[in-house]
Structure formats: structure tokens, C-alpha cells
N, C-alpha and C positions, 0 to 999 in steps of 0.2 A: 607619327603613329608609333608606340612602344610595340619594340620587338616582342614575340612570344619567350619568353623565359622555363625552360620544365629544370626541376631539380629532383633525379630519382635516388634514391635510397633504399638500404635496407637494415632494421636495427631488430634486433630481438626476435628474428626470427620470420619476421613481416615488412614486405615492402610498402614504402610510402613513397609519396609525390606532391609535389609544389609545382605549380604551373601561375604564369598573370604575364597578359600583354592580349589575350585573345576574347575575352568574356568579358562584359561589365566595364567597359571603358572610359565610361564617363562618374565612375564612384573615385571618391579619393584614393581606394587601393581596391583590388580585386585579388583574391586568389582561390584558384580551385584544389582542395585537399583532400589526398584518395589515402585509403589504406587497404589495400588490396584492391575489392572491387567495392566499395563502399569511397560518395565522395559526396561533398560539400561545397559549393560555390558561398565563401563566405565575401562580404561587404564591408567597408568602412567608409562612412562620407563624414567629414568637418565642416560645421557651419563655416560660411565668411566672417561673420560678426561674434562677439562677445554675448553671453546674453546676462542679462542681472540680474542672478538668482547668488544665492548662500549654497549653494554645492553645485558641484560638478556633474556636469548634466549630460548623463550618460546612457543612451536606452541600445540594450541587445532586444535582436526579436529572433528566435529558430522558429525556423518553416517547418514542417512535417507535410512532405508532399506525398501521399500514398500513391502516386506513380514511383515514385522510386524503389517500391516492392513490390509493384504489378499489382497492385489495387485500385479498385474505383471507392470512393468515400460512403458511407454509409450514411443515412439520412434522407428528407425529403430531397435538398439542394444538389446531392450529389457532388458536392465542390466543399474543400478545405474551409469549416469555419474558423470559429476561436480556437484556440493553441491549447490542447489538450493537457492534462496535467504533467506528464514524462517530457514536455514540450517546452512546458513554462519551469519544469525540474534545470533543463539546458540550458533555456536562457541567461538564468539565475546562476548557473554551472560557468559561463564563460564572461561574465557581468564581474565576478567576485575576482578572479586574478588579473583582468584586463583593468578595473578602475584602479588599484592604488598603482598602477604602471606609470598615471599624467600625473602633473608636476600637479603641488599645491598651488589654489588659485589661479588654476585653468579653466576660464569660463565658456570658450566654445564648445556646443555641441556638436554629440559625437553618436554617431548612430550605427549600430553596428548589426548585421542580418548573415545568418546563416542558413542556407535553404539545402535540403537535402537533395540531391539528384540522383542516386545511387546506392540504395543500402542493401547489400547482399546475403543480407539472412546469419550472418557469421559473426561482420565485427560491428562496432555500434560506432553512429556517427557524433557521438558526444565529444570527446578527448580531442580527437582531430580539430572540431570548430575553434577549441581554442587556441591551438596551435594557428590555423588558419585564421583567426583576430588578428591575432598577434603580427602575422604575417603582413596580412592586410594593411595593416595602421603602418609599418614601416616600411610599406611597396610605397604608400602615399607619401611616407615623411613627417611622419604627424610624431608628435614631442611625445612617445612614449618609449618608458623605459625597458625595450625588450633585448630581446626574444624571448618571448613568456611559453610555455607547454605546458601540458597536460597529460597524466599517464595514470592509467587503469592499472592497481595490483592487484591480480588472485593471486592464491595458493594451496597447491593441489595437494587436497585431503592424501594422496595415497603415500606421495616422497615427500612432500612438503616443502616441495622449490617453490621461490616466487614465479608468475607468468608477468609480462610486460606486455600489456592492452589485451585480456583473453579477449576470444572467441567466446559467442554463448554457449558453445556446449561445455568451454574449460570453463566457462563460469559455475556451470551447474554443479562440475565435481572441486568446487573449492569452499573453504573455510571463510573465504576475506577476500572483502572486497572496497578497497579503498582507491577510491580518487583525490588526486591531490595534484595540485599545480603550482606554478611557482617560476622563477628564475633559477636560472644559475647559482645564484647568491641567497636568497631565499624563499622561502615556502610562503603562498599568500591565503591558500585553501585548503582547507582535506574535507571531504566527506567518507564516512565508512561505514558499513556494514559487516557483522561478524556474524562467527557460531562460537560465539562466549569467548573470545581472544583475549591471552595474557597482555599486560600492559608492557612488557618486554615483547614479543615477539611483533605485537603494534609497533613500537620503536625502531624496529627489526626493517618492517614493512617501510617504514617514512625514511629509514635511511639508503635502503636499494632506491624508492621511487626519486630519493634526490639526485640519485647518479643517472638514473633513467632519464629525467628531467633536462640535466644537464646533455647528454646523449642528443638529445631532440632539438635542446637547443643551439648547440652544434652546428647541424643539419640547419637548423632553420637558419643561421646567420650565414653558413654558405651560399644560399638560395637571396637572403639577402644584398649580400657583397656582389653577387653576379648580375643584380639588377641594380646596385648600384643608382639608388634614388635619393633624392635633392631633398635635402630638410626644409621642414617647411616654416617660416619665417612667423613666428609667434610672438608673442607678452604677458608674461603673466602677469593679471593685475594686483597693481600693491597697494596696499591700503596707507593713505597718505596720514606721517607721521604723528599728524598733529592731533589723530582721532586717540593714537595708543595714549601720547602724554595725557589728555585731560582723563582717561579713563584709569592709567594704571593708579593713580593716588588710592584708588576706593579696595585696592586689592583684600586688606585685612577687611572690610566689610563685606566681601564678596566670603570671606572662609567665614565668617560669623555666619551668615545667612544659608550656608551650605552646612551648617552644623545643624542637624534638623531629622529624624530618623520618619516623621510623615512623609509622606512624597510630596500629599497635596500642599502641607502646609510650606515645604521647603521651595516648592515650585512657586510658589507665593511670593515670598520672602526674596527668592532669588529675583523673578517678576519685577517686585513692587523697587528692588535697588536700581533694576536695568531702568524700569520707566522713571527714576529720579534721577539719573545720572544721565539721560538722554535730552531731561525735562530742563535741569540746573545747567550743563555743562557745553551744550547746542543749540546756539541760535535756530529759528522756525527754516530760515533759508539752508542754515547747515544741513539740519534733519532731512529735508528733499534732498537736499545735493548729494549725501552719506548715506541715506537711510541702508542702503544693505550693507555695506562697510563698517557703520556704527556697531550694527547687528551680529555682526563677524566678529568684531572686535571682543563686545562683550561678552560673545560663547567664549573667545579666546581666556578672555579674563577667570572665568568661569570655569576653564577646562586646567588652564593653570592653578586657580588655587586648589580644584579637587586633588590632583596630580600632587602637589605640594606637601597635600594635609597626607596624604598615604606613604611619598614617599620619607618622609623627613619623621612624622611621627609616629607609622603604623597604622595612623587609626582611618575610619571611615567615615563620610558623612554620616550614618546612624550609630556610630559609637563602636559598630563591630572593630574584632581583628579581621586579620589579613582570610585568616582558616577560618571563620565562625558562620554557622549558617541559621539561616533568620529565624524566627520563631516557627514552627508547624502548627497545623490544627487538622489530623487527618478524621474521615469518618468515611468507612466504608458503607453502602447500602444505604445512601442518602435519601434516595428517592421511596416511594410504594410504586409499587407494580410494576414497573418497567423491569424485565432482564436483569439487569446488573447497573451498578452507578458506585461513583466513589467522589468525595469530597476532598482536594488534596489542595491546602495553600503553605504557602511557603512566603512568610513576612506579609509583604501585599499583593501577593502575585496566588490569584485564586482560580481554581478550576474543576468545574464539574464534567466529569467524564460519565457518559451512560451507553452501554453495550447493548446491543439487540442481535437477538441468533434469529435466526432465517433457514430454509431449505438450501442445500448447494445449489439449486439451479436459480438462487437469487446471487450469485456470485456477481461482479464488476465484471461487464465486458469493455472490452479497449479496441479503438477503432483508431491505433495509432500504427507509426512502422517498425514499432518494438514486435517481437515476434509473439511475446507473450498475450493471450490470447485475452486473460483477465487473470482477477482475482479471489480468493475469496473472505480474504482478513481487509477489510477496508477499516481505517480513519483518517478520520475528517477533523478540521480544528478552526473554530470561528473565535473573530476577535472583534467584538462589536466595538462600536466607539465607545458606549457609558462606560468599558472598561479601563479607560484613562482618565474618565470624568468628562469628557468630551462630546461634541455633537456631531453628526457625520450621515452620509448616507450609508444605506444598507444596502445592498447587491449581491452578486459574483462574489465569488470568494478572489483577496486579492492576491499576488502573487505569494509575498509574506506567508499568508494563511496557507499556503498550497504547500508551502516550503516547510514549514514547521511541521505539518500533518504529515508528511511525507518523512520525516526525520524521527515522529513516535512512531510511526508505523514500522519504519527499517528497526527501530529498536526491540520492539515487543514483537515482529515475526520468526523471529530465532525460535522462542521460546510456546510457540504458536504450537496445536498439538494436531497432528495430521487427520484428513478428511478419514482416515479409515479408527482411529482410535476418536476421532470425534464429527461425526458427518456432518457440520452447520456449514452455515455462512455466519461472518461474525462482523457486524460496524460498531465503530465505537467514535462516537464523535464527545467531541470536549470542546467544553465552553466554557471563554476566558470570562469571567467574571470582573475579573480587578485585575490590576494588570501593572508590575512595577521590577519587570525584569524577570528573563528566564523562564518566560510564560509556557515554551516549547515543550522544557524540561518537567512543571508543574503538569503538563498535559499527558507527557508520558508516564509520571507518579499518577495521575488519576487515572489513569487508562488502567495501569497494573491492578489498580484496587478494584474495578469497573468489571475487569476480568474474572477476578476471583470472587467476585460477589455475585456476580452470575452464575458461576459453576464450570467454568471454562476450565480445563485441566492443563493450565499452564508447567513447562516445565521447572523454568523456577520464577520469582518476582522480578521484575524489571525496575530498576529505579535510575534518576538523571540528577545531572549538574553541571552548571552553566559558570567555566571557569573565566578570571579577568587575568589581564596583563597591562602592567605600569613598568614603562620602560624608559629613564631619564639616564643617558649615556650609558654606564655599566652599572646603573644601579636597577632592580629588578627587584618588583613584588609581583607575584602571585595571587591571585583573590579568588574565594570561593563562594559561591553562590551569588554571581554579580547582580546588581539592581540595575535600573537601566540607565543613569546617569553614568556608571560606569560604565556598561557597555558603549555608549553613546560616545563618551568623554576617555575610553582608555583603549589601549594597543590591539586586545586581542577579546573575542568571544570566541571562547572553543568547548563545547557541549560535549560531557562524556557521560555516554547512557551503557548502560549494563549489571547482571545478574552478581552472585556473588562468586563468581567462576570464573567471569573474564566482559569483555565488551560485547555489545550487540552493537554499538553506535557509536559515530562521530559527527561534529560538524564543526571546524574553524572556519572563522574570516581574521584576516592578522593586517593590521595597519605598518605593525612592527618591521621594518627591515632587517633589524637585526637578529630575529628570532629563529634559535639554534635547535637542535636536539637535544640539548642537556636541559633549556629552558622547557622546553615541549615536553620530556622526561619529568622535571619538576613537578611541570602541571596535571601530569596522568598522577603518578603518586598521592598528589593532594585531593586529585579528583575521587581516588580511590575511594582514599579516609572519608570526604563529604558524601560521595553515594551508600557506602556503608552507612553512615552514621543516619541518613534519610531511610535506607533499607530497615534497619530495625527499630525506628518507629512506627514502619507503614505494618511492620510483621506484628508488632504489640497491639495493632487494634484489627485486625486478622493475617493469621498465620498461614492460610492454607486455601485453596478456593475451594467455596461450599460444594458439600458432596452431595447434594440435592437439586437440582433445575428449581427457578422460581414456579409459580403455579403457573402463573402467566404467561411462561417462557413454551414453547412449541420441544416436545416428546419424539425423536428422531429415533427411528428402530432401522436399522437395514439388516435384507434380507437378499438373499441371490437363488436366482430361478435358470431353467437351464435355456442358451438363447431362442433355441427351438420353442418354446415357450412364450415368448414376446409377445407375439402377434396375438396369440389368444389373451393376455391378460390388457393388454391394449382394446383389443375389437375391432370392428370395421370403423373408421371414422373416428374411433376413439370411444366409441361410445360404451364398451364394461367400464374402464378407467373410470371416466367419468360418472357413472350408474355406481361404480363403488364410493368415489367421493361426495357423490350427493347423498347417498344412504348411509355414510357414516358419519360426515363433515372431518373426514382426515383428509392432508395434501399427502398425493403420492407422484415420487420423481421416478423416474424409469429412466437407467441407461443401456447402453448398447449392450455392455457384457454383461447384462442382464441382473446386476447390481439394481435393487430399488429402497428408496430410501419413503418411510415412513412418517409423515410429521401430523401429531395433533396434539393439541393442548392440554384436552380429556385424556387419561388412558384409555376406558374404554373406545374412545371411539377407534385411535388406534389399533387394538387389538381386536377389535371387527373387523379392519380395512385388510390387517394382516392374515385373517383368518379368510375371506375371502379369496385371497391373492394366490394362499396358499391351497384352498383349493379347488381354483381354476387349474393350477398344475400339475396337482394329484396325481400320481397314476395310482389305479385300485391293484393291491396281491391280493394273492390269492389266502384266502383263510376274513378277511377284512367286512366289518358288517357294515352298510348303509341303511337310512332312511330314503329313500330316492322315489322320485313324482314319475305315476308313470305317464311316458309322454310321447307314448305309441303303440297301436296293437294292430297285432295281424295276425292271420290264420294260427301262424304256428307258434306265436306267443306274445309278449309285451315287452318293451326296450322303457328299461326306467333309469333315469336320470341321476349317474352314482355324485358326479362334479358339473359342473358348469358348462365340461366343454367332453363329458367322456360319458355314456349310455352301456346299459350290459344287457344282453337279452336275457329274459326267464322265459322259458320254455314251456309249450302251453300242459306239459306234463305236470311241471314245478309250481302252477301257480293255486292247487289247493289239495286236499286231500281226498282221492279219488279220480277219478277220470270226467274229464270236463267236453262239452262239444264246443263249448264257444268260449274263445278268450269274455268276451264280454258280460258271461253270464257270471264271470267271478269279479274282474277288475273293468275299473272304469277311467277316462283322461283324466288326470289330474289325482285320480287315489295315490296315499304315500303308504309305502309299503316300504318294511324290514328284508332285506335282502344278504344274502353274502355270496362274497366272492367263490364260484368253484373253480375255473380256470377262464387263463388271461393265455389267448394266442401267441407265442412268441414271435411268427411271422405276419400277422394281420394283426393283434392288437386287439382282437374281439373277444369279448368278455360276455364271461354265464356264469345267471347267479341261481341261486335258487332262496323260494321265500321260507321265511323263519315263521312267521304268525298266520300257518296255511290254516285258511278252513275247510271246513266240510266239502265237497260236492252238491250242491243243493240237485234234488232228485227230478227237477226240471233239465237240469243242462246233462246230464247221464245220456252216452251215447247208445243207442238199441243194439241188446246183444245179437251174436253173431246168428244165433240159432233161433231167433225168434223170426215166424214170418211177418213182414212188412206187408202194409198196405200196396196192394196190387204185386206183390212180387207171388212167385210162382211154387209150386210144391216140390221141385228138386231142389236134391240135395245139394249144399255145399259144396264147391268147389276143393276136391284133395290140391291139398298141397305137392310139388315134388319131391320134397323131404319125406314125405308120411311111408 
């Protein structure tokens, strides 16, 4: 039975912990990773056998246990279903720098699980899981290349220091937010989020997060050395010699067939030489015996001549340079009627993005262990099959799609304009059309346009580009705007999205080991040039986001009431609220601090909703005339109805001209009578009006003067007054 191993630390200001010998002891590795009071029991198990496939078969899965923030689950089931989107954000988060870690043609699988058990409201248990991979794989012995880490950088708006893993509240007051992981030696990830950040002070960022990196991983190889675990006795398979020789002769017909700027037609072309070359040069029994070898072989072939033709002549399979980016065809306001839409392709990589505004209380709620409660900028990004030409099922959005939506999203929220200068809720989903590389990037350029064609009052345009890297010993191209054979086939995809100011957005994956800072520096520069130059085409066929809402688009008025007020513009049950949106057909939202937000399509009907609301909460001064129903009478006079929720008495002196005996002989329930205010009680609140449009006395309601004798009354006099 393995000992309990704890390794405590403290780096940047926050203690962390590596613990394995007491939990999970029958996974390849186990270890539980805390940072503060936030902790993770992460997993690693290695198949026994090899399996036969063409890549490395690596699945992460993160838990989100809402026990771990004293939640019970929302839902019918009450229990943890599918792996929410900030969930599947993680998996994807520790997937990226833990696969190029195994050696090439490592076919065992590898299955690696991170469950939450402790997240303390503070730090987030994302950064840590990967550390805790990393760990894991080397408690077991398994052939990766670590001690791999993970480190969160802000930097705080007010001094402008870096933070190493903020808390969420130092999150809220920073400019940047980037994740990046990596070795010692090099960087395999970054994702990032900004507030328009210089491409120097990004640089700034990657090069503190390298020494952080290295810091942790440090630490973890201590933690290592003290458990002191038995490598685990592996093979990686090799593909037997005799496959390369018959295939490498055809190499100059593999660069011909790769010369080809269609995708379909080149994927054809590329197709039609593999299934001859497998067809000519393979016996029926080889082909069984080799078939995923063969298959290897000839991507290899495949990956080398691209690799070749870029580096040796510059040029690229579609004829571009290294800098050139693919043809455009943008059209803003694609669609009729819908909110907003934009058409944005880029060579064969096409995308309709369309925006739809909503009331705030249609915001994204999250029933995850992020603190944040929801949303109200959501996109979404779908990538059907016909988008490659392909057949396929349709479902779930799959992880890919969750990951891309999430990377336009972090780009174009910078630029978002807040609930109180703009009160919507805003989706904006984008659909890949055709699809031929850097579909991510095409989705944030139609998103930007989607925005401004709706009326959104972004602060400035957002535009993306989807950089490459070809890396053969110390020679080094750069490419801009890769297609997906390059992405596929070369070192690096690293997506830089942002305004003309600075970044909103990152997202690398790097195959490259060697890749530096001054490389990385290279590829921002160039990225610059390519987003500019996509920026002011998208500006040439609109400049500005329309200053009008479409017709179709929902009319948001907000208005603030005092909170003592609430409850009357609400009603019992709800029922004025409701009595106001069914007589006008506007939605009205009502919050606590008595913020209420107006939405109707019509104006009118809006400005009915609003004029009700307004007033229900009236109070009447004095000098102020109504129309008001009267909607009570008694001896000493009638209570008519100034507001919805406020009554003023008129006095049965006030209610005509002359002296009346009976309220009733003048005014009736339900008569609307001209009133105004003469005073408003300062301590009760009670109000007297008198009427404007008085009549007569009719000579029926005339009370019997004092000195006339009445029936059966008697022949003395008048009572004197004691005044008299």
C-alpha cells in the first residue's frame, strides 16, 4: 500500500498542496490539488493494451460537483447531468497542454478526470486540474513529458502589476486575463481575454506567466521526486520501414496534387493519389495487416510535402504568401427581419452570424460552481456537417463548437455596451456555412457585423485571425489566415482577435516545442497587420452600428420608481403588472431597486405601458388638475379616483354651485369629474380637491332654510346662538 505523500507550498502569495497514497488507489495516479481552500481530486488511468487508431487517444472529463459550493443541482433530477459549458471550457483547458506531453505514436489510452470537491468561492479550480494531470500521469509513470502547469494572469487596472492565479474579486478589477500553460521549456497553450491590450504588454504577460510556470513546476517535481515512482514500461509503435520506402517515391506527386487553391477539389486530388498508391503499391493482405500504418504514413507524406512547399518556396498550397489573406465577401444585414445579421467569408470559410435583443430577465442563468450567476451577451457557434461537404449527425453542440463560441464571445464582450447605456439581453449565434479554416475567427468577423446591424452600440468593431506556424529546425514561417490543412498539417494555430486599440482575444494550441517569445512576438505583429486589414474592409461596407433598432427588434425604455412603490405597481398576485401587459401588449421587467425595464415592439404600445406605471406612482400636488371616476360617496362628500392607487375627497360643499343636501343629488358612481388638487396632508397623505366643472344646485337637493317652519316642527323661535 503507497504511503500518503502531502507536498505543501506557497508561491505568489497563495498556498497550494499535492497530496497521493490515500484516495483513488487503484487509477494509474491519483492526486488531490488544493489552492487555498478550493481542491480537485484529479485521475489518470492507462489502458493495458495499444488501441488502433491514427492519433492518440486521449479523453479529459472535469466534474462540476455542486456539492463543492453547498449546492443541490437544479433541475427535475436533482443530480449532476452533462458537463455544462464552463465545464466542457476545462476539460478542453487541460486536454491542450497535457496531449503534446506523450511521445509520438503512443497508442494506449489515456483517460484523465478531474472532479471538484471543494471550490471556495475565491479561487477557481481550473489552473490547478492541470497541474494535478500532470501530476497524476507521473505519480503513475506513464511516458509524459512533465511537469506541465497552468497559471491564471490578471492585472490590476489601478497599479498595473501582474496577479499570479487572481481570486475572482482581483479578477473583476483587472484588464487581462490570460491562461497559458506549458513546461519549463515551453508554452503549449494560452487563452486570453482583454480590455483592448497592447500586443507588447500581451508579450509582457507570456513572459512573467513563463517564470510562473516554471515556479510550479518546481514545486510539482519536488512532490514528484518524494514519491519517487517507477516508470512505466511502454513501446511506441513504429511503423514498419517497408511502408515509408514504397510510398516516399510518389512525394513530387503528392506537391502537385497539393497545389490546388479549392479545398474540395484538392482533397480529391490528394484522395484519389492515396487510394492509388495504396491500390498499386499494397498487396490485399498488406492492406489488412497496415491499414492504419499505411494511413499514417501517407498524412506523413502529405504533411511533409505541404511543410516543404512553404518552407523552401514561400508559397502555399492556394498560391498565397506567407502574409496574404484570402479573398472577403462581407455583407452586413443579410437577412429581412431578424434584429441584426452579417455575412462574413473569408476564402471558403463562411459565416452567418444573426443577433437577437431580448428583455434582461431573458439573460443566461448558469447552474454551475462558477460564482457567476449568468449572462446577458450570449453566443452560440454551430458547425453542421454540409459545412465540410460531409454527412454526419446533428445534435448537442460538440465540444469544438462550445469552444469556438466561447472564444467570439470573450472577444466581442470587451466591446459589449452596459445594461444601463443599453438594457437588452443580446444572442448572437453564427453559422458555419462552409468551412475551410479559421471558422472561429470568420464567426467573430460576422458576429461584429451582426452587432452593428442590429443597433447595438458597440464600443469599437471587433475583428479575428487565425495565425500558422511551420517550424523545420531553425527555419521559421509565420502564416496568416490559415486554412485547415495548415492548421491540421503545421506547428501552431493561435487566433488573435481584437479592436483597433489592442486585443480582446487569444487562443493558441502549439505542437512546436521550440516556440519562443520572439516567435510568438512575430506572430502578434503580423496578426496585427491581418486584423487591420479584415478591420477596414468590414468598416467599408458599414462603418458604425445603425442608429435606429430594426422594426422588428423589441423598444427597451427604463424607468425607476421609488421602492415603496413596488408592491403597488406589481398588485396582489401580480395581477396590475399583468392587467398592464395585457391592455397594452408591452413586457415589463421589474427589479428590486425598483429599476423597470420597458419592452415593446410598437412604440405606442410601450408608451401606454409607461404611462400607466407612471401613474400608479403619482403622488398628486397641490395646484395639479385630474379627470378622476368617482368611486365613492358619503354623507360629507365623494372620494374620486386621482391614480390608480391614490383617491382625494371633494367635499360635499365643493361638489356644485350652491348648497347641496345630498352627495347623490349631484354626483353619481362612476361620474368622471375635473378636479384639482387643493391640499395634500403632509402627515396622513389625504387629499382635497375641489371640482372645476361645478353645476348648479338643482332646486330639488336645496337644503330648508333655517327660518322656515317645517312640517310638524313647532312655533318657537330659533335657538340664539352663544355668540349672539
Amino acid at each position: 500500500m503507497m504511503t500518503k505523500i502531502v507536498e505543501e507550498f506557497e508561491l505568489y502569495g497563495k498556498s497550494y498542496r499535492f497530496e497521493t497514497g490515500e484516495l483513488a488507489k487503484q487509477a494509474t495516479g491519483a492526486v488531490l490539488v488544493t489552492c487555498e481552500e478550493t481542491s480537485a481530486l484529479v485521475t489518470a488511468v492507462v489502458s493495458k493494451h495499444d488501441k488502433d487508431y491514427d492519433f492518440f487517444p486521449l479523453t479529459v472529463d472535469f466534474m462540476e460537483k455542486m456539492y463543492a459550493v453547498g449546492r443541490i443541482p437544479g433541475g427535475y433530477l436533482k443530480r449532476e447531468a452533462k458537463p455544462s459549458d464552463k465545464g466542457i471550457l476545462t476539460a478542453r483547458m487541460i486536454d491542450r497542454p497535457i496531449r503534446p506531453g506523450f511521445p509520438d505514436g503512443y497508442k494506449k489510452e489515456v483517460h484523465i478526470v478531474a472532479t471538484t470537491f471543494v471550490v471556495d468561492g475565491s479561487n477557481p479550480p481550473d489552473t490547478i486540474c492541470v497541474a494535478g494531470a500532470s501530476a497524476a500521469l507521473m505519480v503513475g509513470g506513464a511516458p509524459f513529458d512533465g511537469p506541465a502547469a497552468c497559471v491564471r494572469i490578471g492585472r490590476d487596472k489601478d497599479s498595473g502589476e501582474f496577479i499570479v492565479n487572481p481570486t475572482y474579486a482581483e479578477q473583476e478589477n483587472s484588464d487581462l486575463e490570460l491562461t497559458i500553460a506549458g513546461t519549463k521549456d515551453y508554452i503549449s497553450m494560452v487563452e486570453a481575454g482583454a480590455d483592448e491590450v497592447t500586443e507588447e504588454d500581451m508579450l509582457a504577460a507570456m513572459a512573467f506567466a513563463q517564470e510562473a510556470i516554471a515556479a510550479f513546476c518546481d514545486k510539482q517535481q519536488s512532490f514528484i521526486d518524494r514519491v519517487n515512482p517507477t516508470p512505466m514500461d511502454y513501446t511506441v509503435h513504429e511503423i514498419d520501414p517497408v511502408i515509408k520506402e514504397r510510398i516516399e517515391p510518389f512525394f513530387s506527386e503528392m506537391e502537385a496534387a497539393l497545389h490546388d487553391a479549392d479545398k474540395l477539389s484538392r482533397i480529391e486530388k490528394v484522395e484519389t493519389l492515396k487510394d492509388r498508391i495504396t491500390e498499386e503499391e499494397f498487396s490485399e493482405e498488406e492492406r489488412a495487416m497496415w491499414s492504419s500504418d499505411i494511413a499514417a504514413e501517407l498524412k506523413s507524406l502529405e504533411k511533409r510535402a505541404m511543410r516543404k512547399m512553404i518552407i523552401e518556396t514561400g508559397e502555399r498550397v492556394d498560391g498565397r504568401k506567407a502574409d496574404e489573406i484570402r479573398p472577403l465577401h462581407i455583407v452586413p444585414g443579410y437577412l429581412p427581419r431578424v434584429h441584426g445579421s452579417g455575412l462574413f467569408q473569408r476564402g471558403q470559410t463562411q459565416a452567418l452570424s444573426v443577433c437577437t435583443l431580448g428583455m434582461l430577465n431573458e439573460w443566461q442563468r448558469l447552474d454551475t460552481i462558477d460564482p457567476a450567476e449568468g449572462k446577458r451577451y450570449m453566443h452560440q457557434y454551430n458547425f453542421p456537417p454540409y459545412s465540410t461537404g460531409e454527412t454526419g449527425r446533428m445534435g448537442a453542440p460538440k465540444r469544438r463548437e462550445i469552444g469556438h463560441g466561447a472564444l467570439a464571445e470573450r472577444a466581442l464582450l470587451p466591446v459589449i455596451p452596459s445594461e444601463d447605456d443599453f438594457p437588452y439581453a443580446i444572442r448572437v449565434v453564427s453559422e458555419i456555412l462552409e468551412s475551410n479554416g479559421s471558422s472561429s475567427m470568420a464567426s467573430t468577423c460576422g458576429s461584429t457585423l451582426a452587432l452593428m446591424d442590429a443597433g447595438v452600440p458597440i464600443e469599437r468593431p471587433v475583428s479575428g485571425v487565425a495565425m500558422g506556424l511551420i517550424k523545420e529546425g531553425d527555419d521559421v514561417v509565420i502564416l496568416t489566415d490559415i486554412q485547415g490543412l495548415e492548421d491540421f498539417l503545421g506547428d501552431m494555430d493561435f487566433k488573435v482577435c481584437g479592436t483597433e486599440k489592442g486585443i480582446t482575444a487569444l487562443q493558441m494550441d502549439n505542437k512546436a516545442k521550440g516556440l519562443s517569445l520572439d516567435i510568438l512576438s512575430r506572430a502578434l505583429k503580423q496578426a496585427r497587420e491581418g486584423r487591420a486589414y479584415i478591420l477596414n474592409a468590414m468598416l467599408e461596407t458599414i462603418d458604425s452600428p445603425r442608429e435606429q433598432l430594426r422594426d422588428t427588434a423589441p423598444r427597451i425604455e427604463t424607468i425607476h420608481i421609488p421602492q415603496d412603490k413596488i408592491r403597488d405597481v406589481i398588485g396582489t398576485g401580480g395581477k396590475v403588472v399583468r392587467g398592464i401587459q395585457d391592455e397594452t401588449g408591452a413586457t415589463i421587467e421589474i427589479l428590486e431597486d425598483g429599476t423597470i425595464h420597458i419592452a415593446a415592439v410598437e412604440g405606442p404600445a410601450g408608451e401606454a405601458a409607461k404611462a400607466a406605471i407612471l401613474a400608479i406612482v403619482k403622488e398628486p400636488e397641490v395646484g395639479e388638475i385630474y379627470d378622476g371616476e368617482v368611486v365613492g360617496i358619503k354623507d360629507f362628500g365623494a372620494f374620486v379616483r386621482l391614480t390608480p392607487n391614490k383617491d382625494g375627497l371633494l367635499h360635499i360643499s365643493r361638489v356644485a354651485n350652491g348648497r347641496v343636501a345630498n352627495v347623490e343629488d349631484v354626483l353619481s358612481m362612476g361620474d368622471i369629474v375635473k378636479v384639482q388638487v387643493l391640499e395634500v396632508d403632509p402627515k396622513t397623505g389625504k387629499i382635497s380637491l375641489d371640482r372645476l366643472d361645478k353645476p348648479d344646485a338643482p332646486e330639488s337637493s336645496k337644503p330648508a332654510r333655517d327660518d322656515v317652519k317645517r312640517p310638524g316642527q313647532g312655533t318657537r323661535k330659533p335657538r340664539r346662538s352663544h355668540h349672539s
